[in-house]
Structures are given as C-alpha cells and as structure tokens.
LUMTOR-838678 format. One record per residue (C-alpha): z, y, x. Coordinates in pm, whole numbers, plus 50000, padded with zeros to 5 digits. Each point is the difference from the previous one (the first is absolute). Layout:
BEGIN
ZYX/...
//
This chain:
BEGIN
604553207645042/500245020149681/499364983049608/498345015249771/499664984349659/496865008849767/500844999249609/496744998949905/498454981149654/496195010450098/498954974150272/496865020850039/502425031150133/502224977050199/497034985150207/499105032150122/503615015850035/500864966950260/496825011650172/500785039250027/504054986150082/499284975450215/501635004050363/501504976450282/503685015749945/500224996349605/500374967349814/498665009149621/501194983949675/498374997549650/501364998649660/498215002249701/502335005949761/503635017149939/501534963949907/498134986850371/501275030350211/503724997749892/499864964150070/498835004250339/501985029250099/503324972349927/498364986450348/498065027750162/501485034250095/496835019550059/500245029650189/497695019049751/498644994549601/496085011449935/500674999049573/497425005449771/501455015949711/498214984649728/500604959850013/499244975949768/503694989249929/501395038750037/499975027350141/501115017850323/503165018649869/500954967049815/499614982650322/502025021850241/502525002249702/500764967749995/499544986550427/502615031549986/502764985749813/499534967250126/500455010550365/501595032050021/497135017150116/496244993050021/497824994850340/498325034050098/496335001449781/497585023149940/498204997949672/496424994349926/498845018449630/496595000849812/497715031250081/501665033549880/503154984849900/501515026750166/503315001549759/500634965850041/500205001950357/502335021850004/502344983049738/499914971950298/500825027150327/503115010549816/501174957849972/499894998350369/496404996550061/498765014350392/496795008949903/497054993449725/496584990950035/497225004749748/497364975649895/496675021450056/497095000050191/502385003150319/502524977749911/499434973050308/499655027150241/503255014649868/502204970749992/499124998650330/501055031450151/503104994949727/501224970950144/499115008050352/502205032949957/502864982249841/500444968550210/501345016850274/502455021249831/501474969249821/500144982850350/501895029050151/502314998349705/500904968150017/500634998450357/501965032149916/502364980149774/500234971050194/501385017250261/502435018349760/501164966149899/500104986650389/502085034450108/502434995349685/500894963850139/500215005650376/502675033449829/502484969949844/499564977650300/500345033850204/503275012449829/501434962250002/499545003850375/501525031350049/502924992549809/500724968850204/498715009350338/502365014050242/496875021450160/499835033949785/496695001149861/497965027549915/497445015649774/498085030349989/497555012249755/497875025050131/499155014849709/503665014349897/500944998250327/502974976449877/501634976850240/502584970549868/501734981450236/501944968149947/503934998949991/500024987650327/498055031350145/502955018949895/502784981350119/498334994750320/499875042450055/503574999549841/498945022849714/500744991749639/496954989649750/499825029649861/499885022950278/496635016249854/497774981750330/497184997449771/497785028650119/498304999150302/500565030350132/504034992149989/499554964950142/498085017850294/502715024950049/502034968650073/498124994450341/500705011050314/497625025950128/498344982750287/498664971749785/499385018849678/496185002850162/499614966750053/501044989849669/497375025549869/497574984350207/501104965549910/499955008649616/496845019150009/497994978850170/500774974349702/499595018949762/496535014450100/498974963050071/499595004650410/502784973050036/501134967349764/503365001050091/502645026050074/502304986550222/502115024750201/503465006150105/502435025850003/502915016749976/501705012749641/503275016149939/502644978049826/502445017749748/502675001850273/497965021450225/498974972750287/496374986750013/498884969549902/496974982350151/497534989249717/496774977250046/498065009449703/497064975549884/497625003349690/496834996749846/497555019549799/500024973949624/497765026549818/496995023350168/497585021149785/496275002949961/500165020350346/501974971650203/502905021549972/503494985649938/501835005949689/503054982150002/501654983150332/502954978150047/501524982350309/503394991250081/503055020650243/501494983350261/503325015750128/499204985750380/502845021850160/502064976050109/496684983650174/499125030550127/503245007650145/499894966750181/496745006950098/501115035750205/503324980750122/497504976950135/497415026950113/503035020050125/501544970050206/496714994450131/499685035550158/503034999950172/499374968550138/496865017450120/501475024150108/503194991350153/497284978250276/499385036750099/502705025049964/503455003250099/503074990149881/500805038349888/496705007949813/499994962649796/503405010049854/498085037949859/497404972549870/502114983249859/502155027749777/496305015149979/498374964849830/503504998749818/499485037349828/496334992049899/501404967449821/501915017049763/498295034350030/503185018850160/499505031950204/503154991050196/501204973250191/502464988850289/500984972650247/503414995850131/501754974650244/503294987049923/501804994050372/501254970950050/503815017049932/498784998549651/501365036349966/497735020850168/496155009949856/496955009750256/496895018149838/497494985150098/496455012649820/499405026049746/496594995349774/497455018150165/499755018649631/503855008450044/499595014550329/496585023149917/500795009849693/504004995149861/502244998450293/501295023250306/502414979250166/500174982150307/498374966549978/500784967150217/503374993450159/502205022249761/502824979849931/502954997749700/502934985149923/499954974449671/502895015349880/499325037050011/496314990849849/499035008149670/498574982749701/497494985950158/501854974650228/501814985249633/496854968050110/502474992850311/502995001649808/498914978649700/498094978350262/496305004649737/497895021749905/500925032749825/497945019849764/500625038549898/498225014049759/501975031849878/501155007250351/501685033749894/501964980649768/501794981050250/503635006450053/500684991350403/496795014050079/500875020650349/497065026849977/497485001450239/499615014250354/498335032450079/496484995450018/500104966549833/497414993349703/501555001949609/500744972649883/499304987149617/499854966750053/499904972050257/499934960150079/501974988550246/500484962050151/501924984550299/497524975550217/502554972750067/499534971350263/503134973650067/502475013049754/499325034250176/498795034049878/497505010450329/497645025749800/500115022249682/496365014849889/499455022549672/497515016349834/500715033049778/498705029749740/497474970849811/498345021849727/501744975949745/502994974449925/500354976250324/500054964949818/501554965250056/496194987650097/499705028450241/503644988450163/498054961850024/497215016250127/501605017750294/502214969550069/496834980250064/498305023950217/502945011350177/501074963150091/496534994150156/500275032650138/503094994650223/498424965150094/497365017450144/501845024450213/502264973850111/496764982050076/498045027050174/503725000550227/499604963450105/496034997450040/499894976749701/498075017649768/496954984650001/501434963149954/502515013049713/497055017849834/497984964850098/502684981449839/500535023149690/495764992149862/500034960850107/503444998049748/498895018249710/499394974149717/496345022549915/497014995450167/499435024450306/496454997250155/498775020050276/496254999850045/497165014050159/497975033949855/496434989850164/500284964250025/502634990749689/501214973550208/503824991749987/502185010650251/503294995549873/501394981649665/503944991649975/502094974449878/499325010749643/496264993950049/500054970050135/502984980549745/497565016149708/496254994850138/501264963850122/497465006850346/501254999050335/500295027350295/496974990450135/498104996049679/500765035249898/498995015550319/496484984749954/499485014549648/499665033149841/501395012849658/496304982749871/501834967650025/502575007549806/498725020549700/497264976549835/498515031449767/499185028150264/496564996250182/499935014350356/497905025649870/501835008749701/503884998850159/498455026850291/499345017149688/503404999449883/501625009750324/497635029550093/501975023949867/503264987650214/497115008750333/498765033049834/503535009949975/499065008249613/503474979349954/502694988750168/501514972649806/497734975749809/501404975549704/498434974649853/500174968249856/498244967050087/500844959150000/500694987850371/498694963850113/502544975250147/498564974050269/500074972549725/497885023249821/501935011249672/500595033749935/502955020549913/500025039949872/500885031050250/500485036549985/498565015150378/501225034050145/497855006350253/500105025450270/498555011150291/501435006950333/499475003250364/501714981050264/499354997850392/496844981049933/498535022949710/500045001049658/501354969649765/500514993549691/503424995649893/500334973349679/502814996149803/499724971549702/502114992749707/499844967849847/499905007849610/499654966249864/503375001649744/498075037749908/497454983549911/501384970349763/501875021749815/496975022649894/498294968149949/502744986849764/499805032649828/496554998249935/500364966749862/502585008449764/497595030049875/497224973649972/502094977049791/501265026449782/496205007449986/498974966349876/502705000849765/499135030649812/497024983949943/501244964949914/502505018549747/496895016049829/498044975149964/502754981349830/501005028249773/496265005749896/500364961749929/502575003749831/498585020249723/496984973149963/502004972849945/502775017549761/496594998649740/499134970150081/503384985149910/500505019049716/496944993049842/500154965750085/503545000649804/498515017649741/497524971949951/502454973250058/501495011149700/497365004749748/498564960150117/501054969649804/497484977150173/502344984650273/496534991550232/499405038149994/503925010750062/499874980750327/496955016750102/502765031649935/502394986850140/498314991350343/499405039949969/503185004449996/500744975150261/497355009150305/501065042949879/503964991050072/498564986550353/497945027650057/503055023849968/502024980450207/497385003350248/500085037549959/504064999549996/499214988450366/497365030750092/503085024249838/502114979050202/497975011950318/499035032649878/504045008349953/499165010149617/501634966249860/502945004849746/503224986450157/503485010149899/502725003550303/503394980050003/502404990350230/498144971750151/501944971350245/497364987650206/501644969550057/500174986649671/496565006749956/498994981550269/501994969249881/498425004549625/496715002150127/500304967750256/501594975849742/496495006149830/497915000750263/501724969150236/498504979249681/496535011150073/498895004050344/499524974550234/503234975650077/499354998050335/500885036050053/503525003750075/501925032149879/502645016050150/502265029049896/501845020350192/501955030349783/501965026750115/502964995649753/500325042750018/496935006549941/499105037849815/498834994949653/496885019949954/498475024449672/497144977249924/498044985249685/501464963150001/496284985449920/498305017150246/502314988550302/499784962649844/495945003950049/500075015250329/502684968750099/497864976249877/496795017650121/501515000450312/501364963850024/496374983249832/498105019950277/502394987750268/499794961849850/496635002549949/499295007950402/502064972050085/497524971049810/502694980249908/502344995950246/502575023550207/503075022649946/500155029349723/502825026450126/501355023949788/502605022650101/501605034649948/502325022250156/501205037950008/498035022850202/500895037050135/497065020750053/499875009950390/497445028550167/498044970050101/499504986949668/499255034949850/497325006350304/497774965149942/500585003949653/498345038549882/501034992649600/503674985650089/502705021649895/503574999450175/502954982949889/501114963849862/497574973649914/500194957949872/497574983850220/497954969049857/498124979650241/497594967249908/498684983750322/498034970949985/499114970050268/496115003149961/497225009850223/500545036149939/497335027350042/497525020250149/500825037850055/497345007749796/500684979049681/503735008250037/498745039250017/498294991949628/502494978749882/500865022449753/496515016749847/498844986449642/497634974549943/500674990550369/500464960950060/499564972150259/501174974249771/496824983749934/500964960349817/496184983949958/498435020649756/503575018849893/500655030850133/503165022450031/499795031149795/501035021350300/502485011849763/503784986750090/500695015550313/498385037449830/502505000049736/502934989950267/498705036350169/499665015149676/503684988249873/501605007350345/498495038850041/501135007649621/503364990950095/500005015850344/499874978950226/498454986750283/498124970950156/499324984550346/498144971150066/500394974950344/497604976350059/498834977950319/497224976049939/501414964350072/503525013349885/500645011549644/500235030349853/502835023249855/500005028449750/502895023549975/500765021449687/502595025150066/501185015249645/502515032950005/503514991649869/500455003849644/502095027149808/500144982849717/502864975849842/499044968349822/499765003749597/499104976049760/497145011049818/498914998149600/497124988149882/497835019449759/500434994449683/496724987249807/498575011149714/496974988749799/499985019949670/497405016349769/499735041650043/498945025949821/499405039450146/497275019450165/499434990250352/497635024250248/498074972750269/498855022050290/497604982450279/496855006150161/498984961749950/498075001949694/500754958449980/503965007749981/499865023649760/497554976849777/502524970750038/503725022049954/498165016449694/499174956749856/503464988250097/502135029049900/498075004949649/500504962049909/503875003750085/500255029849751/499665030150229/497695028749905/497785008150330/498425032450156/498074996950321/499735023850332/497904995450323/502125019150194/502855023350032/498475031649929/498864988249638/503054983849982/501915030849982/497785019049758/500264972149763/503775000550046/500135035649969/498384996649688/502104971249818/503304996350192/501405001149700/498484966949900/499834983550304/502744976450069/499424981750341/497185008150263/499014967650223/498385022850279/498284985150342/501115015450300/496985000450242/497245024749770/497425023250088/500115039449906/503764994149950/502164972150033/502754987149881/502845020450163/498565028549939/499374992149615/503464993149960/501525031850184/497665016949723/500654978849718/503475002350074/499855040049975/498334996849672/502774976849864/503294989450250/500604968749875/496394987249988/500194961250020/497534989850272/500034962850130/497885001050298/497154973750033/499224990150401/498794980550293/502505012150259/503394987949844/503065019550004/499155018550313/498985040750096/498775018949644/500934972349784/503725000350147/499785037949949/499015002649667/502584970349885/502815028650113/498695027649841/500394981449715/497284973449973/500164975249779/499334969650194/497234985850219/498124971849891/497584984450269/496934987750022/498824978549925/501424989149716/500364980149719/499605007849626/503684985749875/501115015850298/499065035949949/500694996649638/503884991650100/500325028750207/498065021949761/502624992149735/502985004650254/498545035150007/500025006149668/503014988149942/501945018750308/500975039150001/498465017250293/502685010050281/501414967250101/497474978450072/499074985050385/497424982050162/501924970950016/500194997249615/496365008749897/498554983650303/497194970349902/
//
C-alpha cells in the first residue's frame, strides 16, 4: 500500500482531493501546516508529498528547504501552486519536485491523472532500489563465501560479459588468479569440444529464462594439459523487464576424482558383463581397451610375466593400437626381461613407472620395426603372492601422465586381473556378487516398470536399518519421503527416453525407525537377463551437510552481529549527549535535590553504555587491547570472586594444564567471557552440582579444520566449562549465542539474553572458536579454543590524567546536530574557541580556509557525504601535521586504528564524559603530532 500525505491548510480543498485520491491500495495523510507535516514525517515515510505552495506558516521552498536538511533528502512531491503561478512552479521542479499541478478550473481532475501517473513510477523506483540494496548485501555475504568456500564460485554479468571466479576456481584448474579467465569467450575455450554445446545449452537456457537452474557437467582443461571434470551449478540473481537474465552466479565443482571412480566403476562393471560372454583372449583387448579410454591413451598393451619371472608373453594390443598405430605381430610374441627396454623398469623397481619425456631417457633400447613412437607411457606390474604375473601400459596420452592417473590404473588394473582370473575359474559372478554386497555405499537394483526392489547390499541394509525381506517388498517410494509416484517417474523419464544416461540428484532417505538422513543418488539404467533395471548407487552426505550448515550459521551470526554492533554504535552517539549535557547541568546546579536528579542521569547513561559495550562485544566492534594473556590465572582471579557469589552447594573443580599457551587477548574481555561462562553453567545447575573448568593445549588436526569452516591451523589453549545441570535442547543450544536470546526466566526477572552474545562476540574478535555438548538429563559443556599467543607478557602504564583549563581553536565535526550543540557548551566554558561542521566535506573547506588558526579538530568517524578518514587524508594534504583526535562508537578498531597511524591524534569513544574528553583534549594540545598511539589517547 502506498502513503500519500496531503499538506493542505484549506479543508474545503482537502475534502474533495481525499475524494478524487481515494483508492483501496493508498493510505492518505493530512497536514495542515509546515510545523504539522515535519512532525509527522519524524513517524511516517510517505511514499509521495501533494504540497500546496502557499501555507499559512510558509511556503513550499521553505518547506522542502528545511525537511531537506533535516533528512538528507525529502520524500518524492509534486507541488500544488495558485492559478498562473507558472514561475513559481518551476522554482519548485528545479528543488526536486516530479511534477506541478495548477489550481484552476481543472485542478481535481488533474491531480488525479498527476498522481495516478506518478504512483507507479515511484513504486517501480523503490522496488528498483530495494533491490539495489538486497543485491549489494547478498555481494558481501557472496564474496565472504567465496573467499572461504573450497567450491570456486562464479559470476557473470551479462552485460560486460565479465566473469569472476573465486580463488578456489583457480586453484582447482591449476591456473594462477590472474590468468585473465574473466571473459567468456576464454573460459569457453577452456572446455572440451564435445560438451562446449551442452554448456551453451545449459547457460542459454538460463539466461533466456526456459530453465531456473543450470546445472551441467563437463569436462575443462587444467593448466597442465589433462581434463578436469567440473559440475557447474548457478542461478539467475538479476533478470530484466523481458525475464531475461542479467547477472548469474553458481558454484564449480572439480568432481574428477568422482567421476573417475564413477568410469572405474562403470568400466569394472562392463567387463564383468562381458567377461560372462567372451573369451579369455578378447576380455584381456577389453581390458587394455577400457584401460586407454580411462586415461585417454591411443596405445596400450598386456603382457604375462612366466612364471620364470624372466620371460614376457604379449598378450593384447588396444584395439586402437592395432587399427591405427601398430604393425607387429600381436599375442604370443615373447621377450626376455633383460634384453627389454624402458618399459619393463615397473618389473625391475617392482611399481609403477611413469615416462613422460620418453626421448629423454638414457637406457631407452629403441623400438622395433613397425612398432608405434613412443613419447610417453605408464607402465605397472600386476603382482599376486610376492609375484610379478602381468605388466599392462598405456602410452602417447595427449598430455603429462600424472601420479592420479598411476592410482587410477592401479585400481582398475587390480580389478581387472581379478576378473580374468575369475572368468578362468567360473567365479565371476559370485566375486562380482561379493564385490556390490561389501561396498560401504548403498547399491540398489530395482525394477524399470514396477520400481520394485530386486537387489539392495550390505550397505543398504546397515544404513536403511530394514531387513532383506522388507526391502524386497518396497520400492524407492519407501525410502524417499519427498518424490510422489507421479513426480519421481517424472524424474527418471529421461534415464527410459535415453535423453541421459546418468541421473544425480539429491534427496533425504527414510530409515525403518523413521528419521531421515541426506544422500547423493547416481542412478543408471541397465539391462540384465530379465530386462531393464535401474542401477542405484547412494552416498550418505550427512558430515556434507553439517558443515554447510555450520557455515551458514556462522554467516548468520556474523549477520546478527553487524546489526547488534550498529545499533550500539548509533546508541552510542545518543547517549554521548545525553551524558554530556547531563554533566553540563550537573555543574551549573547548586540545589543538591536537583543534582541527584543529574546524577541518576548519569547513573542509568553509564548502564546504558555498558549495555551497549555488550552489543560491541557481540558485534566484534568493542575496544580491547591484546596482551600476553595466561588463561590460567585468569581463571583463578575470576573464581576467587565468583566462588563468593554463586550458590555454595555447587562444587568447583579445576583442572589446569600447567603448559598451557598464553594467548594475545584483552585481559577484561576473557575475565567476562569466564565468568559469563561459569554464571550460565551455575545458573543451569539451580544450586547444586559440579562447575569444571579446565584447559589444555590443542593442535589443530584435518578433522578439526573440516567441522570447524572459520578454524585456522596450528596451536591453540583450549578452555572448557561443563556444568552438572539438565543441559539442553538442540534447538536452544543452536541459539545459545544470538542477542536478546534467554531462557532464564526468575518470576517476573528475566535474563537479558545478553551474556552468552558477548562470550560469541569476545571469542570471534579474538579468533577463536566454540562448540557446545549438551544431553538433556546430563549437563552441558562449552569449549573455547583460542590460537596461541605471539605475544610476551609486559607490564603496562596507565594514562596519565589530566584535568586542566585550555585555550585554542578547536573544529567539532559530526552529523548529530545534539553533539555538536553540547562539544560547542562544554568546550566554550573550559576556554576553547569553537567552530562547528556536519560532516567531512564542510569540514575540510572550513579547514582549508583557517588551518592556520585551527589548533585541534575533534572529528566523528561514521559521517555522511564524507567521513572521517577521508577528511583527514584531505586535511592532512592541506596541512601534514593536522592534529585530529578522532571521536567514535567503534573503539580502536578498522578506520579509527588507521587513521591513529597515519598520524591521528588519539581516539576518544563514545560515549563519553565531559572531564573525560576535556583530559584528552588537553593531552592533545599539549603533545607534538608523530608519536602519539591509541593506547595513550584512548578514553
């Protein structure tokens, strides 16, 4: 519904522009004079202003003049002049106004084709800039992912024709970041012909808005030459007018190493197929056939080793080698070890050789006449009880053979050999029996017309927790809770078109006790002496799963705590006037009555920026200065206070590691997360049970570093608090750590939801991490792992105080017109001369003007139109040794850090106090710019 507000002094006229406005879709406001309209506009933001230009209390320019510097920028109005007043409505179009509408015999019908006209523009507009705003934020939560993920990630804007990818895309193709990848054409040159079609396909049918997704896969070349196997996802974020996309982004997944499982698998499963029905002879030309398409090699051979262990049989050339690359005489040529080239260095060194630069060799032997050239080969001895009895090879790959191709081979060739050995002894059907019930996955066979199970292995049956018989009574239906029969025939049709021949998808499974667990299907189908089946092969991804879960939940809490931090920096700025002007009162009362009312001011403002200490705390924007911290004596400072408060019931028990890393932290801040930490663990014990606290050294592993996405590796002090209480739900221990989030509900007294927040906040600024156990009945522990410190212990100084009278010109820049009312009060009445800016911009035209007589600039940090970094850089070209102390919410953190470097004076933080900021605005004075530090200056 769109507002429109009505400033209006001539009830008459308003009666009958309600009636003309009046529509389902638009809720209509009414103001009769300037003074009534700017006071409802502090709590309506209409989406459109109908002003009459001539009001009783002023007039239209005056108006938009001042709602203009009060907010920025004034709501969207068109302007509504006397008859003829033609000049005047144009004075108004060039202040911003969309239109003009003049009071004459048509004026009703007018406004309403006016309004009518311009509602739907503004609409569009602001929809338009909403989703500006929405796109900007899903970019930083976007980039945060791609840094972190190890997926490469990928955007393309159509427009340019621009593609970024991620650091991981890179590294995954083995090119450097700057390889130049950002054009689509190039990245398209990068895939191998036969797919480069379906990619096309894929891409276009996205982009013209035929399909949601794009989800193909293919192959690309990696910067060594070999292909990679990539499963590309994405989604259209941005379409135009036309439903055409405009920007697209999805992730890469380098799936190669899948893939090549997948045709070892496939592979193994068509010689078992068709070893049942061939020789001996023509399985082992399968085999070095299936071998060469593995690792795309036009050449390949098979060779017995006798039992002598001297003497080599050919046994099969590739069918490629034999067509196309090779004249000699095929099975039953025989050589001797020792009078063989190269090639045989696998039976001397008893493993797998590779040869890239074949020519390079030194014992090569040369080859044969009518022998294929060689440039490069892979060669590896099949050995069974301690004895070589086979050597296969494959040769001439278009690039580098590599160690994974070597694994590769040794995997297929081992099955390989089984198989021949088995198709010798009749056995092949129970080895390749034998082979699917062991495999840890789930391996279904089932019915095309019917669904109905026919076959499910071990795997199935240890995961789906059904029997034999159960299974062979259901159909995948059972199993897969989310597919209707009518909508999973959909899903396989294109397996029984033969549109595709592998399908993969993901979907939950159902156990027989009716929870669910996560699975990635490859499904397949084949024919077998009954007909066609499907062929199923499941992955259970549940640990996938949790750790993109814990990943979005650390972007959610980082989420929150943007948001927590400012809201408590906004705060911040309210209650540095409300303290200083309550000290500026204080003072100037004799009355004691009325100096208490001042001083409970005071009092409830110091609580209130405690309170937002805590949302900083959370928000990781809190001021905190890094030592060498022992976390042991910290612990043992923090319980002799709080053994004298909580319950004395509750037992406490310590339990140090005497070695334990010292950590960089802020000494405060790890006391309140301790005795966060321990109150929140006494508190769920009500009264009575045993308070643990111990620590220990800890040495990141790759098991820690997968559950944990933000973790990095190396040394980290461990600090565990587990308590004796009932412990928690999964979901209250899963929002444990959000804001304003509490279960601690004591009659009418509740928590303030914000201990455990500020333990997250504290703990991410320092870089660590935190798990939570809990089992209802059983207690609950929380573990804070904190990196090892760099730092040595140093004793530090205090700042030295100072309360004096000053004298000098002092610049106040800040956008809160209350701040700069109050610094200009308190800084006059201690002696100071005062000029006033509302942001950076005028700030450095008036310092342009009188450097010369400025002597200190107290300068916010957070300003529209320019803030304060920026002021400074410029300020600081006007005059080097400008002396800026820097006025700010956020502590010592980011800009304020910065600017301190470059030469900053100081920061001083709100909020503040008047005696405070009139100490640090003397230190100021008083010190030479050049070696001061945030340590010094800080308030």
């Amino acid at each position: 519904m769109q507002t429109i507000l009505i400033i209006e002094d001539n009830p008459e006229t308003v009666e009958l522009m309600l009636e003309k406005l009046r529509s389902e879709n638009r809720n209509i406001l009414h103001a009769r004079t300037g003074k009534d309209a700017k006071e409802l506009l502090l709590r309506e933001t209409p989406d459109l202003l109908l002003l009459d230009y001539c009001l009783s209390d002023l007039n239209g320019s005056e108006f938009i003049k001042d709602i203009q510097e009060k907010f920025q920028s004034a709501p969207p109005f068109i302007i509504i002049t006397g008859a003829g007043d033609e000049y005047t409505a144009v004075t108004m179009m060039k202040m911003g106004a969309l239109d003009y509408i003049i009071k004459d015999r048509n004026f009703f019908e007018n406004l309403s084709k006016v309004v009518g006209n311009t509602l739907p523009k503004l609409a569009i507009k602001k929809q338009l800039t909403e989703s500006q705003h929405a796109l900007k934020k899903s970019e930083e939560r976007f980039q945060l992912a791609m840094e972190n993920m190890k997926e490469g990630l990928w955007d393309w804007d159509l427009d340019t024709g621009d593609l970024y990818f991620s650091p991981a895309y890179s590294s995954m193709l083995g090119y450097p970041a700057d390889c130049g990848l950002t054009k689509t054409q190039l990245w398209l040159d990068l895939i191998h012909p036969q797919d480069r079609e379906n990619v096309r396909t894929a891409m276009s049918q996205c982009v013209l808005n035929q399909s949601e997704w794009i989800d193909v896969i293919f192959r690309m070349s990696g910067e060594d030459g070999n292909w990679r196997w990539i499963h590309r996802k994405g989604a259209a974020i941005l379409r135009n007018n036309n439903g055409k996309a405009v920007r697209i982004i999805g992730t890469h997944s380098d799936i190669t190493e899948q893939k090549c499982m997948e045709d070892i698998l496939n592979a193994r499963l068509r010689l078992m197929e068709f070893a049942s029905k061939y020789s001996a002879d023509s399985l082992m030309q399968r085999t070095v056939d299936e071998l060469c398409l593995l690792t795309d090699s036009p050449i390949g051979f098979f060779h017995f080793v006798e039992d002598n262990q001297v003497t080599l049989s050919l046994q099969a050339w590739s069918t490629k080698t034999l067509e196309e690359m090779c004249g000699l005489e095929g099975k039953g040529m025989h050589y001797n070890i020792d009078a063989a080239g190269v090639w045989v260095d696998c039976v001397r060194e008893r493993a797998p050789v590779i040869h890239n630069d074949y020519a390079a060799l030194p014992h090569k032997k040369g080859m044969p006449d009518g022998h294929a050239p060689i440039v490069r080969e892979l060669v590896l001895p099949i050995i069974r009880y301690e004895k070589i009895v086979a050597i296969i090879g494959v040769g001439n790959k278009p690039h580098n053979y590599t160690e994974q191709d070597m694994k590769h081979v040794s995997q297929f060739v081992d099955l390989a050999w089984d198989i021949l050995e088995a198709r010798r002894s009749e056995k092949l059907r129970v080895q390749m029996s034998e082979i699917i019930e062991m495999s840890l996955n789930e391996i279904y066979l089932f019915d095309a017309t019917t669904l109905r199970f026919r076959y499910a292995n071990r795997g199935t049956l240890r995961n789906t927790q059904y029997s034999i018989d159960q299974i062979k009574e259901m159909t995948p239906l059972d199993l897969i809770p989310e597919y209707t029969e009518k909508s999973y025939r959909n899903l396989i049709q294109p397996l029984i078109s033969g549109v595709k021949k592998l399908l993969v998808f993901e979907t939950y499974h159902r156990r027989a006790d009716g929870s669910q667990y996560p699975v990635d299907v490859h499904l397949q189908l084949v024919q077998d002496e009954f007909g066609p089946v499907f062929l199923a092969f499941i992955n259970d991804i549940t640990e996938k799963k949790r750790t993109q879960e814990k990943l979005f939940e650390a972007q959610k809490m980082d989420s929150i705590g943007n948001l927590a931090g400012g809201v408590a920096h906004d705060f911040n700025n309210m209650l540095a006037g409300i303290m200083g002007f309550a000290g500026l009162l204080d003072s100037q009362l004799t009355d004691e009555k009325f100096r208490s009312y001042t001083g409970n001011i005071l009092n409830a403002a110091v609580r209130a920026a405690e309170l937002t200490e805590k949302l900083l705390a959370f928000g990781r924007r809190g001021r905190y200065m890094n030592q060498a911290v022992s976390l042991n004596e910290t612990v043992r400072s923090t319980i002799s206070i709080l053994s004298r408060t909580i319950d004395q019931r509750i037992m406490i028990d310590l339990e140090f590691d005497d070695d334990l890393h010292s950590v960089d932290a802020d000494p405060s801040q790890m006391t309140q997360v301790i005795m966060n930490l321990c109150v929140n663990a006494a508190e769920a014990m009500h009264g009575s049970g045993l308070l643990l606290i111990t620590t220990r050294n800890f040495e990141s592993n790759i098991l820690f570093l997968e559950n944990q996405p933000d973790a990095r590796p190396g040394a980290y002090a461990i600090l565990e608090v587990t308590d004796t209480g009932m412990g928690m739900p999964e979901e209250t221990s899963q929002r444990m750590f959000e804001p304003f989030f509490t279960t601690k509900i004591d009659g009418d007294v509740q928590g303030t939801g914000l201990g455990m927040a500020v333990v997250w906040g504290v703990v991410k600024n320092h870089d660590g991490i935190i798990e939570v156990d809990s089992e209802i009945g059983k207690g609950t522990t929380i573990r804070v792992y904190l990196p090892k410190g760099r730092l040595t212990p140093s004793d530090g100084e205090d700042a030295k105080e100072l309360s004096v009278p000053g004298k000098g010109i002092v610049l106040v820049v800040d956008d809160e017109e209350i701040l700069r009312s109050l610094l200009r009060e308190a800084l006059e009445a201690l002696g100071y001369e005062v000029i006033t800016a509302s942001d950076g911009h005028d700030a450095v035209e008036l310092y342009e003007k009188m450097h010369r007589q400025i002597d200190l600039v107290l300068m916010d940090l957070r300003m529209p139109r320019k803030n304060g970094a920026d002021a400074f850089r410029e300020m600081r070209m006007i005059k080097p040794d400008v002396r800026v102390l820097i006025s700010s919410g956020y502590g010592e953190e980011g800009e304020a850090s910065e600017m301190v470097r470059s030469g900053a004076m100081g920061i001083c933080s709100k909020p503040y106090t008047i005696e405070k900021l009139s100490e640090q605005i003397a230190r100021a004075m008083e010190r030479k710019n050049g070696g001061n530090t945030a340590d010094s200056m800080q308030a």
